[in-house]
DRENDO-1510 file (C-alpha; in Angstrom, 1 decimal, always signed):
<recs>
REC; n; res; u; v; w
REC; 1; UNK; -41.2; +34.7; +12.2 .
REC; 2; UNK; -37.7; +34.8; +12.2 .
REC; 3; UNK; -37.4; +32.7; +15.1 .
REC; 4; UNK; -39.5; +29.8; +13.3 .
REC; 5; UNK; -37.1; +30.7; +10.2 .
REC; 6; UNK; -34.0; +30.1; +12.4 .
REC; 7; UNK; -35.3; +27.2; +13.8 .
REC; 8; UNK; -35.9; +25.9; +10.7 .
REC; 9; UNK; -32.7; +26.9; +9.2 .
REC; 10; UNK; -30.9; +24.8; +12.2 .
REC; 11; UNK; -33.0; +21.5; +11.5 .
REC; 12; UNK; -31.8; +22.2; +7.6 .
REC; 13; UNK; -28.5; +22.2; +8.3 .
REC; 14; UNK; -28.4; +19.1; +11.0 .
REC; 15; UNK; -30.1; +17.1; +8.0 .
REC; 16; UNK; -27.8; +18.3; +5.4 .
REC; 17; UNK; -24.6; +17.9; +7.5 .
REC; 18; UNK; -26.3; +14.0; +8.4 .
REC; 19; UNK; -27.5; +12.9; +5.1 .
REC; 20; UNK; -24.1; +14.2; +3.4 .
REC; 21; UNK; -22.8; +11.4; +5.6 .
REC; 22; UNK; -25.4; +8.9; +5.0 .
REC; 23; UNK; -24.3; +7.8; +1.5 .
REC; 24; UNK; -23.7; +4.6; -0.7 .
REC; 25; UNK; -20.0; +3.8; +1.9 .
REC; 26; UNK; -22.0; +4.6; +4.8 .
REC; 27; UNK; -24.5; +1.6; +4.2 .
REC; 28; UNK; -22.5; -0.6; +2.7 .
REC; 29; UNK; -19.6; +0.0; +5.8 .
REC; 30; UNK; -22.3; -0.5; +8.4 .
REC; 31; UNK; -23.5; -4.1; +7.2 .
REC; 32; UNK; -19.7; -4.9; +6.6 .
REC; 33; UNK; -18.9; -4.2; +10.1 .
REC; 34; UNK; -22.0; -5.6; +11.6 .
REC; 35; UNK; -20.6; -8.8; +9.8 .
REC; 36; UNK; -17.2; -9.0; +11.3 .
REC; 37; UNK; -17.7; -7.8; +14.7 .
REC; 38; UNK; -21.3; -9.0; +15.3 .
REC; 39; UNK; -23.4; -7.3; +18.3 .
REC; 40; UNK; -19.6; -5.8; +19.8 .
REC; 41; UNK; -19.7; -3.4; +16.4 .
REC; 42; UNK; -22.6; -1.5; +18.8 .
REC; 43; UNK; -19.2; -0.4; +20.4 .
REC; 44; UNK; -17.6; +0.7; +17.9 .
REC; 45; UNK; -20.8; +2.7; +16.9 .
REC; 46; UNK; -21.3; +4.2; +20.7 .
REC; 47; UNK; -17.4; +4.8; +20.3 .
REC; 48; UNK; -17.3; +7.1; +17.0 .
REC; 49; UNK; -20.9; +9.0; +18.3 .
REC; 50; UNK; -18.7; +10.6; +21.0 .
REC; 51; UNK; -15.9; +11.5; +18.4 .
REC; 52; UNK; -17.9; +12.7; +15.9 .
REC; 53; UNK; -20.3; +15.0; +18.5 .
REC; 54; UNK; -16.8; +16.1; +19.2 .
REC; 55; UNK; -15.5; +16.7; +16.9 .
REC; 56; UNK; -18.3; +18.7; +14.9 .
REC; 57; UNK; -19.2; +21.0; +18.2 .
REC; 58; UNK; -15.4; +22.0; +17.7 .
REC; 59; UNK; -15.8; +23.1; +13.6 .
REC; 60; UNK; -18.9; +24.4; +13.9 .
REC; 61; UNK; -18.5; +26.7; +17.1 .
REC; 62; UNK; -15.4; +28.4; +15.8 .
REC; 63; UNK; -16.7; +29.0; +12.1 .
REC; 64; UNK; -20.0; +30.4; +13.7 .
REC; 65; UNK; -17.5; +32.9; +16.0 .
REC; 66; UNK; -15.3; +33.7; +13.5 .
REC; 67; UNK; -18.2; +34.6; +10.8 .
REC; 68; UNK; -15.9; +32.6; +8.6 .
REC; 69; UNK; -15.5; +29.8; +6.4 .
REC; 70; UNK; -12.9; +27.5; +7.1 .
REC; 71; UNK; -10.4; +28.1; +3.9 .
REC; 72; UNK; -11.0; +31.8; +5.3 .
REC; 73; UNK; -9.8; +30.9; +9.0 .
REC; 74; UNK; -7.0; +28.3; +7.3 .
REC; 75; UNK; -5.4; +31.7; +5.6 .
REC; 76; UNK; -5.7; +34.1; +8.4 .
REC; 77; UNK; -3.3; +31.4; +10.2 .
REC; 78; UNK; -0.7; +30.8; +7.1 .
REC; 79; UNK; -1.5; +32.7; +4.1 .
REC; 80; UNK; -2.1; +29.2; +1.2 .
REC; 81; UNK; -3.3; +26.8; +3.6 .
REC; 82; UNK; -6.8; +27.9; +2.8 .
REC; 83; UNK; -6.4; +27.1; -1.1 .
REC; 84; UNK; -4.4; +23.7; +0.2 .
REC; 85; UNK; -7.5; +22.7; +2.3 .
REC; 86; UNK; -9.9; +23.6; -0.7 .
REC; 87; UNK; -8.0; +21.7; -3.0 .
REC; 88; UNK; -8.3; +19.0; -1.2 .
REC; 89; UNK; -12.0; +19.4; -0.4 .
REC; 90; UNK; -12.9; +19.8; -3.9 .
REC; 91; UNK; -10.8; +16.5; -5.3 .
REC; 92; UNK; -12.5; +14.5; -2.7 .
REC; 93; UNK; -15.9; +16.0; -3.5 .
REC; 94; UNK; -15.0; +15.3; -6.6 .
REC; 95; UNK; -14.1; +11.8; -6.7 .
REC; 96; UNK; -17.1; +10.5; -4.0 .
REC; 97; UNK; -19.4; +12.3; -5.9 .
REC; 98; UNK; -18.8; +9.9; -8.9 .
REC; 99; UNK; -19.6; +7.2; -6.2 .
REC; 100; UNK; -23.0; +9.3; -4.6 .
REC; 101; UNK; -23.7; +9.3; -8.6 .
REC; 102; UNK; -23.2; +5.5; -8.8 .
REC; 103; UNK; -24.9; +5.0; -5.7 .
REC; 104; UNK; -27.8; +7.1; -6.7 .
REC; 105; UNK; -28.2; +4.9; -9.9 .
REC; 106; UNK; -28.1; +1.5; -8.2 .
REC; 107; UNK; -31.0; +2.6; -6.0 .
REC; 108; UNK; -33.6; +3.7; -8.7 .
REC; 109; UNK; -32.3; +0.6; -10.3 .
REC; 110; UNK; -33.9; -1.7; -7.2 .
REC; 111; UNK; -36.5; +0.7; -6.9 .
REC; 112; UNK; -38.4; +1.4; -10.3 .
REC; 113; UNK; -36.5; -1.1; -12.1 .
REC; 114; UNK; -34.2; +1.5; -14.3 .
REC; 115; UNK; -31.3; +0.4; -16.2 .
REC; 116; UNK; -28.4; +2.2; -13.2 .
REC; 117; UNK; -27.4; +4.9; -16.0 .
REC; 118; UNK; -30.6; +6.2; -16.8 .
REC; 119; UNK; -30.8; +6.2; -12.5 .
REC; 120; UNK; -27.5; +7.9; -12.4 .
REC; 121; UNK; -28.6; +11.1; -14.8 .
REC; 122; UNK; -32.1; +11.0; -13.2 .
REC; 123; UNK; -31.0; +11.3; -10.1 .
REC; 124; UNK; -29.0; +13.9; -11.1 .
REC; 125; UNK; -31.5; +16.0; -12.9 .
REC; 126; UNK; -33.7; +15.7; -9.0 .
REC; 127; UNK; -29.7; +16.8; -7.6 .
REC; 128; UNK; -29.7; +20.2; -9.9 .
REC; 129; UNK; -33.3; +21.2; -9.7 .
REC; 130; UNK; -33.2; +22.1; -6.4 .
REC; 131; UNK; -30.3; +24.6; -7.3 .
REC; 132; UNK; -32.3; +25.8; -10.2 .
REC; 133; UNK; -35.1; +27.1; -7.5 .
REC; 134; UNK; -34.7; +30.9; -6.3 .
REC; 135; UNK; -34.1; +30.2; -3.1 .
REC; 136; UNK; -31.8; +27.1; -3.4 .
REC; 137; UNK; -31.1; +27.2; +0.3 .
REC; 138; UNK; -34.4; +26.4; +1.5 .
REC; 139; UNK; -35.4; +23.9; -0.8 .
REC; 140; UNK; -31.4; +22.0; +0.2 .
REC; 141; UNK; -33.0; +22.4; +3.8 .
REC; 142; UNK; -36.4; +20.8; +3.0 .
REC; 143; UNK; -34.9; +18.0; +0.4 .
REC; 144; UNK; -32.8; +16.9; +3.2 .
REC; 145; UNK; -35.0; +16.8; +6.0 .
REC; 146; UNK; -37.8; +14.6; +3.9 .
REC; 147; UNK; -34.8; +12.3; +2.6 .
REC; 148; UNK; -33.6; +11.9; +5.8 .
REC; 149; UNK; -37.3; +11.1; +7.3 .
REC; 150; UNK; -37.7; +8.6; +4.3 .
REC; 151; UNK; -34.4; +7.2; +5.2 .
REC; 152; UNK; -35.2; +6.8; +9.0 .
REC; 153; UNK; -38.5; +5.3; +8.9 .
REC; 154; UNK; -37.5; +2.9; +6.3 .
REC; 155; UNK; -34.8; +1.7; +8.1 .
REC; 156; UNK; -36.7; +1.4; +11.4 .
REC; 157; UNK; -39.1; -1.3; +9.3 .
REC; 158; UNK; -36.3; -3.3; +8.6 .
REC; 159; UNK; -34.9; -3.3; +11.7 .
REC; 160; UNK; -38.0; -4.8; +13.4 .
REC; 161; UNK; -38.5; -7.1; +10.5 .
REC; 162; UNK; -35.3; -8.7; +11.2 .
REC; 163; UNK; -36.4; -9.2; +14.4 .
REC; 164; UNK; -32.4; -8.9; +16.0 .
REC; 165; UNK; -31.1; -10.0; +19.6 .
REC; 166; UNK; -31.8; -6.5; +21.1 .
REC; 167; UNK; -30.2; -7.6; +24.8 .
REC; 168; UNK; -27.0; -8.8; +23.2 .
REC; 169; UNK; -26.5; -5.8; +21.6 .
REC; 170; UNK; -26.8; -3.2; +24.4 .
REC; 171; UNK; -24.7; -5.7; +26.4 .
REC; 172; UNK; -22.1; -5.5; +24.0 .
REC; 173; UNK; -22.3; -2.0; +23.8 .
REC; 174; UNK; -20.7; -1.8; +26.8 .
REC; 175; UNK; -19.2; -4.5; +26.8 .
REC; 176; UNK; -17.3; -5.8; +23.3 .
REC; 177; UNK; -16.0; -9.0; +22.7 .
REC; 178; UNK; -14.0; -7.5; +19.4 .
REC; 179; UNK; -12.6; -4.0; +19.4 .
REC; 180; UNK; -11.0; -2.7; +16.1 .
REC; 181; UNK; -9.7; +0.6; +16.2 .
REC; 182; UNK; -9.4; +1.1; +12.3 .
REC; 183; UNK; -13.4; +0.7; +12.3 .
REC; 184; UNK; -13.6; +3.8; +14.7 .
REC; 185; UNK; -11.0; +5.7; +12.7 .
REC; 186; UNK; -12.9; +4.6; +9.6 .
REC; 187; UNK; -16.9; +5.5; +10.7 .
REC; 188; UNK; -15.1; +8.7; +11.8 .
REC; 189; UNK; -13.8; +9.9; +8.7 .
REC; 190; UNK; -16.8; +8.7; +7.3 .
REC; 191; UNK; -19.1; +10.9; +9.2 .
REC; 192; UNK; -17.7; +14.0; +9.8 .
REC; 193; UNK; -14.1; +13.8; +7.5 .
REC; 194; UNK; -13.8; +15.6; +4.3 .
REC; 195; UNK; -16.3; +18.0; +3.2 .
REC; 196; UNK; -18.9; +16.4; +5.4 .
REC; 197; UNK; -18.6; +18.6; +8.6 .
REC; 198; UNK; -18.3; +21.6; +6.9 .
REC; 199; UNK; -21.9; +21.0; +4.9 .
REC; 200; UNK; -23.6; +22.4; +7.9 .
REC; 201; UNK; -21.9; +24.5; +9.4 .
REC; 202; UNK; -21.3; +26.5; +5.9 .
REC; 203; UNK; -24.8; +26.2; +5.5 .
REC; 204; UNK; -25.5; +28.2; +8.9 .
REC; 205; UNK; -22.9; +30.8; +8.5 .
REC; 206; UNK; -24.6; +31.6; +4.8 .
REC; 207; UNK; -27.9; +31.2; +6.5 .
REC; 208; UNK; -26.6; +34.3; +8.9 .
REC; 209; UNK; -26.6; +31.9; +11.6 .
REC; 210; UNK; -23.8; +33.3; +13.1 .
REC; 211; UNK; -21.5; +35.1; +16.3 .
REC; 212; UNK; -20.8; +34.5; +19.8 .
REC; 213; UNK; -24.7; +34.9; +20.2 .
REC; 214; UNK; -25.8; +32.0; +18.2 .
REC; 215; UNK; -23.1; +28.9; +20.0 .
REC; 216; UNK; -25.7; +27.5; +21.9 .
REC; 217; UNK; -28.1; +26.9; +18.4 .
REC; 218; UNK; -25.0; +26.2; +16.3 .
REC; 219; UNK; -23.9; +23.3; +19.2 .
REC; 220; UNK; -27.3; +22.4; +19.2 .
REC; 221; UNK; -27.8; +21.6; +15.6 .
REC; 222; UNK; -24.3; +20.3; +15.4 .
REC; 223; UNK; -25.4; +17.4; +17.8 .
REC; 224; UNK; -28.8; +16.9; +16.2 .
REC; 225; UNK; -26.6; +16.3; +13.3 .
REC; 226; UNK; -24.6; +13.5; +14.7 .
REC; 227; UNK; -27.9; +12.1; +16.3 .
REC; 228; UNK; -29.8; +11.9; +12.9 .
REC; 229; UNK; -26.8; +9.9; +11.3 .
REC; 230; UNK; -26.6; +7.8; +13.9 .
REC; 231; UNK; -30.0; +6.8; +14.5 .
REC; 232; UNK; -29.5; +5.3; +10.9 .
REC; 233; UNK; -26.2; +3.6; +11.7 .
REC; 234; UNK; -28.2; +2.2; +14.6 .
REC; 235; UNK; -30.9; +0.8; +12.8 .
REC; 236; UNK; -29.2; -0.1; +9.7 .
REC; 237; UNK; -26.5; -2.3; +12.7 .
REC; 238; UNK; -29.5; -3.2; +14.2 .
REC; 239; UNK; -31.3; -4.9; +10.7 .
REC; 240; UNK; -27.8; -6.0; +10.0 .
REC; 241; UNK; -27.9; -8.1; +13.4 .
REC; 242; UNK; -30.9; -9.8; +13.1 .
REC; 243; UNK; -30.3; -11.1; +9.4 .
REC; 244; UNK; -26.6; -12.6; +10.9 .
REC; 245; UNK; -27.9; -13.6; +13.8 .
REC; 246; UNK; -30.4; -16.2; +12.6 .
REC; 247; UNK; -27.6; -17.5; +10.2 .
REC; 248; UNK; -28.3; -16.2; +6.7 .
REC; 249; UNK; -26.2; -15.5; +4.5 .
REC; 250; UNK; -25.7; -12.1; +3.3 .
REC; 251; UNK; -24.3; -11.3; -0.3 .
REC; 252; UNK; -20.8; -9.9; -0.4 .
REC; 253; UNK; -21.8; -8.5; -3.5 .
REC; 254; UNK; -24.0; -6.4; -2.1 .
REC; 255; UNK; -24.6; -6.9; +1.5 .
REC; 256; UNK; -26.6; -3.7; +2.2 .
REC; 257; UNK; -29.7; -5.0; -0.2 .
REC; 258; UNK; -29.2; -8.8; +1.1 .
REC; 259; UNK; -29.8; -7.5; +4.4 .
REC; 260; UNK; -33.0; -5.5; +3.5 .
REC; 261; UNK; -34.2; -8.2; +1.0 .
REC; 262; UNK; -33.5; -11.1; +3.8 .
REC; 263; UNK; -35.4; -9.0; +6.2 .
REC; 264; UNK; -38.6; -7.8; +4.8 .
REC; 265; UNK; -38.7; -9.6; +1.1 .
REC; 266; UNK; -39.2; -8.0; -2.3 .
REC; 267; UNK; -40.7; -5.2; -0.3 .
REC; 268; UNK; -37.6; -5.1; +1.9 .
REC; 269; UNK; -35.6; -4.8; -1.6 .
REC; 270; UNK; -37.8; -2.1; -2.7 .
REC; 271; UNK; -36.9; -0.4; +0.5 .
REC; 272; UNK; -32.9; -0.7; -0.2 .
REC; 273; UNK; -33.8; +1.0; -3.2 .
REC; 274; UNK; -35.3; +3.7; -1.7 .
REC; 275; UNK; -33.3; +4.5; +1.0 .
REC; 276; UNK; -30.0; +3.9; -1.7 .
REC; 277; UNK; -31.6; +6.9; -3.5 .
REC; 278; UNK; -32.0; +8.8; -0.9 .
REC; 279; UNK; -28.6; +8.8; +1.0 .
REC; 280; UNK; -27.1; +8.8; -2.5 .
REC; 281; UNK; -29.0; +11.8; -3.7 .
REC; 282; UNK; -28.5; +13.9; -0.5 .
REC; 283; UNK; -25.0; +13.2; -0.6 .
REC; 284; UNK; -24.6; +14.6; -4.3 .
REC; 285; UNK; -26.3; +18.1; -3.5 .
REC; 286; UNK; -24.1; +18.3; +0.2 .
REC; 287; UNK; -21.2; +17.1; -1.5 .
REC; 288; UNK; -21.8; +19.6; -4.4 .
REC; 289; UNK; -22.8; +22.4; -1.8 .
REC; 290; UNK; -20.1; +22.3; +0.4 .
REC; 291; UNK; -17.0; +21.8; -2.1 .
REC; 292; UNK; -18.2; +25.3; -4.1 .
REC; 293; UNK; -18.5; +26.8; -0.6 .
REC; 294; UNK; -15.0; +26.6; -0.3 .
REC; 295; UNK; -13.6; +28.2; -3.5 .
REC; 296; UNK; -16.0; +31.0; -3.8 .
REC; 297; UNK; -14.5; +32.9; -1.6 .
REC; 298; UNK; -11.3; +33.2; -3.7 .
REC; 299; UNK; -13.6; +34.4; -6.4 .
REC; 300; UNK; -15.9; +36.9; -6.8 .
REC; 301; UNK; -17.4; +35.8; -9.9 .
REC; 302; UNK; -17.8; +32.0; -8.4 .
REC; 303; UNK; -19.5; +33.6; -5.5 .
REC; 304; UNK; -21.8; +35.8; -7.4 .
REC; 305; UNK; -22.5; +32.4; -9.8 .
REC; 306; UNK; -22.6; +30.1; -6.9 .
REC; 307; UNK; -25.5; +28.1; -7.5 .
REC; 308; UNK; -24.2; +27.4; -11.9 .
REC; 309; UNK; -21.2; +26.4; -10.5 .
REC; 310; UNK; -22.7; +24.1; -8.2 .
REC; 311; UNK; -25.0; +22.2; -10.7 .
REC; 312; UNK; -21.5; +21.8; -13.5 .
REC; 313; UNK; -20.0; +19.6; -10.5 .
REC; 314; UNK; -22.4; +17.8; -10.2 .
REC; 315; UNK; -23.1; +17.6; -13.9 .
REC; 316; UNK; -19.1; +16.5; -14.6 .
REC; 317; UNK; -19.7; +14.1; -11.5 .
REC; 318; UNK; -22.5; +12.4; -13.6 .
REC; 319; UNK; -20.5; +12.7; -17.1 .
REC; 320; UNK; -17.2; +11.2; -15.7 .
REC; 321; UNK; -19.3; +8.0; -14.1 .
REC; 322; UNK; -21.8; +7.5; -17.4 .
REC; 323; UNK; -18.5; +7.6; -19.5 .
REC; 324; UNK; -16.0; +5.4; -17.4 .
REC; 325; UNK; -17.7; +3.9; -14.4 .
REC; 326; UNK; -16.8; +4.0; -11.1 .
REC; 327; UNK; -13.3; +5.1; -11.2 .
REC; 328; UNK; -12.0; +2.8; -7.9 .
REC; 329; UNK; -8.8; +4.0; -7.8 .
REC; 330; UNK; -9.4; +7.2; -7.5 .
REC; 331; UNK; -12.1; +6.6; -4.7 .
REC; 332; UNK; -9.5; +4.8; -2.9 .
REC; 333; UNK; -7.0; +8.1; -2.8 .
REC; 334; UNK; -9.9; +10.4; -2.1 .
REC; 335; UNK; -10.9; +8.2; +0.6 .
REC; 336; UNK; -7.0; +8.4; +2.3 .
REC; 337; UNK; -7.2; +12.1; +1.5 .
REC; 338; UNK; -10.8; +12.2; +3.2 .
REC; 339; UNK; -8.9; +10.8; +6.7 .
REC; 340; UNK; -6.2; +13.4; +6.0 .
REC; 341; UNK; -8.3; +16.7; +5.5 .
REC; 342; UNK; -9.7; +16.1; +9.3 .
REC; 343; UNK; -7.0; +16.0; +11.5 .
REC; 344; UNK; -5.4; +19.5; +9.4 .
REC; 345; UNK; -8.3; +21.3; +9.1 .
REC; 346; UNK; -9.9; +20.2; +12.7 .
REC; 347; UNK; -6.0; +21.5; +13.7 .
REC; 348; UNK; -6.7; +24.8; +12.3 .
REC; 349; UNK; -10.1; +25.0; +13.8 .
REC; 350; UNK; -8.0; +24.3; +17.4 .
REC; 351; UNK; -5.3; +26.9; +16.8 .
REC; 352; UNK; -8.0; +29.4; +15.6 .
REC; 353; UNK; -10.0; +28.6; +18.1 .
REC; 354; UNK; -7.1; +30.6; +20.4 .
REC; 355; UNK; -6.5; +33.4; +18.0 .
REC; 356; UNK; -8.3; +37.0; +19.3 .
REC; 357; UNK; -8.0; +38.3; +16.0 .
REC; 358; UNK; -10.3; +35.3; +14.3 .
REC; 359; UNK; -12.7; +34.6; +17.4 .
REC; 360; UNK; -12.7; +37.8; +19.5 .
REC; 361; UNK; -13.4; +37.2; +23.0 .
REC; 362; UNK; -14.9; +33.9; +22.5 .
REC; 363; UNK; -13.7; +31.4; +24.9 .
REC; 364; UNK; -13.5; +27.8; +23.4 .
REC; 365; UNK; -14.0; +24.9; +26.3 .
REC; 366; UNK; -11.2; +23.5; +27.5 .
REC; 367; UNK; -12.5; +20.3; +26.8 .
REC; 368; UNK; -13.3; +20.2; +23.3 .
REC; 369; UNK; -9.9; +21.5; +22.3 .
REC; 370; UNK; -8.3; +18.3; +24.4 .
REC; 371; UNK; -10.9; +16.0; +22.9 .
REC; 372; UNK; -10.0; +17.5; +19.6 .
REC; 373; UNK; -6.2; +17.3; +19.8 .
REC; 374; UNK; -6.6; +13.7; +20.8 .
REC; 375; UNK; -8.9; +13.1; +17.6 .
REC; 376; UNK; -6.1; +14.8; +15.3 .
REC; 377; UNK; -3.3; +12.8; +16.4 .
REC; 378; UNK; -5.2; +9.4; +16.4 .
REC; 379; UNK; -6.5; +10.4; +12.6 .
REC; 380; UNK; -3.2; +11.5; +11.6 .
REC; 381; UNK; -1.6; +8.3; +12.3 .
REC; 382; UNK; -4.3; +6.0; +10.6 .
REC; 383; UNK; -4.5; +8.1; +7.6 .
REC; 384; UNK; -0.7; +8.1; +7.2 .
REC; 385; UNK; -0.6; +4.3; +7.8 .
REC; 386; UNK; -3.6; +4.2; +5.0 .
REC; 387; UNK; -1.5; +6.3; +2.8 .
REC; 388; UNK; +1.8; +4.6; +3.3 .
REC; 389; UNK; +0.0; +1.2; +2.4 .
REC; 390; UNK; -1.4; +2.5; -0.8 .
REC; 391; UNK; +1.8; +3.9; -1.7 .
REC; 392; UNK; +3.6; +0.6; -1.2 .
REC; 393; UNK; +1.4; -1.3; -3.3 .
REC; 394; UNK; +1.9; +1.2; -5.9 .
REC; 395; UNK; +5.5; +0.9; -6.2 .
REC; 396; UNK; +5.4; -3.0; -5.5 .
</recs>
């Protein structure tokens, strides 16, 4: 029994930790991409699988060794960079939240035909139940995993209904004609920076998933994790491809649904809608989830209220969108600061990752810690160009 609970526990926290990453940016990015580099973007893709597999094997090995959350692990190293880290967490949460909100909204708009406000605080009422349930960390696990089925199969449909040039793009796989590192950087932060890698393996360590003895699950459901977002990101590239490649034109407006609606029709449209919904909703309760995770540890009565604490972020999410919209400014800072949280708190992890008195006698591969110091100086440059740029338009 508690093997199939384990098991079931490890598949809840792949799906949580994928459909966190799966939201409104992550569809809309993946058409947008598909657009400008055409079949060599399956490069781009292959390139940011092996980063992100990476990149979450490193996080989630060390915070299942350590028993500890990450804040935890950033203040045994420097006493404060644990509540610097959070900070940071919880503003981007924050802010994309008001997006997965939006997102949300926009779906159940294409799919039942609701105006996207009423969409917005329906979707959020679906986001809070499942934190109203007794055992909230189940029902997260289950949500996920039938979202993220939903999400799959739909996506699959529109794939072969666009019918796309499958040779081309496993040739240029391998074999690009475009290369754009700023794509990478950016399908990186956007699957496993911020709050995102954390979702599951936070969900695992409160799970009791946890210790030197449970690595090899804790990897295994890390890469599961990767593989279930990007088996969407393939399909969704692969839909993407097919509608381009017989010359249609795809709305800039909203490219994801002009693929979907190109592809399959008003059913295809339907389907946006649904699968909108579901990344968007799924994103709200990881976002939600993972952001409390890392203050209630500084607080005994947020940890003891974790669940109420939960449902007023995403309920001040919901309020700030239905009063003023999607606040883009704001999304465009959290989205620099979501670059910047990686490469510091995937630093920690590294130096952590050598510390006895956080890991024990755990020995962290060699490998991962060069393919993670690699990833943290490649991040830290982008983000800083990103920030830089921002800045300068601020002042100009």
């Amino acid at each position: 029994m508690k093997q199939a609970n384990n098991r079931s526990v490890l598949i809840g926290a792949a799906f949580l930790m994928a459909t966190s990453a799966i939201g409104p940016g992550f569809l809309t990015q993946t058409t947008v991409f598909t657009q400008s580099l055409g079949a060599s973007f399956g490069f781009v893709i292959l390139t940011s699988i092996i980063i992100d597999i990476g990149v979450q094997l490193n996080i989630w090995r060390v915070i299942a060794v350590s028993e500890k959350r990450a804040q935890d692990i950033a203040n045994m190293l420097l006493p404060g960079l644990g509540g610097f880290i959070s900070l940071l967490i919880v503003f981007g949460g924050l802010a994309f939240n008001i997006g997965n909100v939006a997102g949300a909204g926009l779906g159940l708009q294409a799919l039942l035909g609701l105006d996207v406000i009423t969409g917005a605080i329906v979707s959020a009422g679906i986001a809070i139940a499942i934190f109203l349930i007794k055992e909230a960390g189940r029902a997260m696990d289950r949500f996920a995993q039938l979202m993220g089925f939903v999400m799959i199969i739909a996506i699959i449909y529109i794939a072969i209904s666009s019918a796309p040039p499958l040779a081309e793009a496993a040739l240029r796989t391998f074999v690009p004609l475009k290369l754009d590192l700023v794509t990478i950087i950016t399908l990186v932060g956007g699957t496993v920076g911020g709050y995102i890698t954390f979702s599951g393996g936070h969900r695992l360590l409160d799970a009791g998933i946890k210790g030197t003895g449970a690595v090899r699950q804790v990897s295994r459901s890390a890469v599961m994790g990767i593989s279930v977002a990007s088996l969407v990101r393939v399909f969704l590239f692969l839909a993407s491809l097919g509608v381009i490649g017989k010359g249609l034109a795809i709305d800039a407006e909203n490219p994801t649904a002009s693929v979907f609606q190109l592809a399959a029709g008003n059913i295809g449209y339907r389907l946006f809608g649904l699968v909108m919904f579901a990344a968007a909703v799924t994103s709200i309760i990881g976002s939600a989830y993972t952001s409390v995770s890392f203050i209630k540890s500084f607080s005994a009565r947020i940890n003891q209220h974790e669940n109420k604490v939960i449902i007023a972020f995403i309920l001040v999410s919901t309020l700030i969108f239905v009063l003023v919209g999607k606040p883009v400014s704001l999304l465009i800072v959290a989205g620099a600061l979501n670059g910047i949280i990686l490469p510091i708190t995937l630093a920690v992890i590294l130096l952590a990752a050598y510390k006895t008195r956080i890991v024990g006698a755990y020995k962290h591969p060699i490998w991962l810690t060069v393919f993670g110091l690699l990833v943290v100086g490649i991040m830290t440059y982008m983000s800083c160009s990103v920030l830089i740029g921002y800045l300068n338009g601020l002042i100009q």
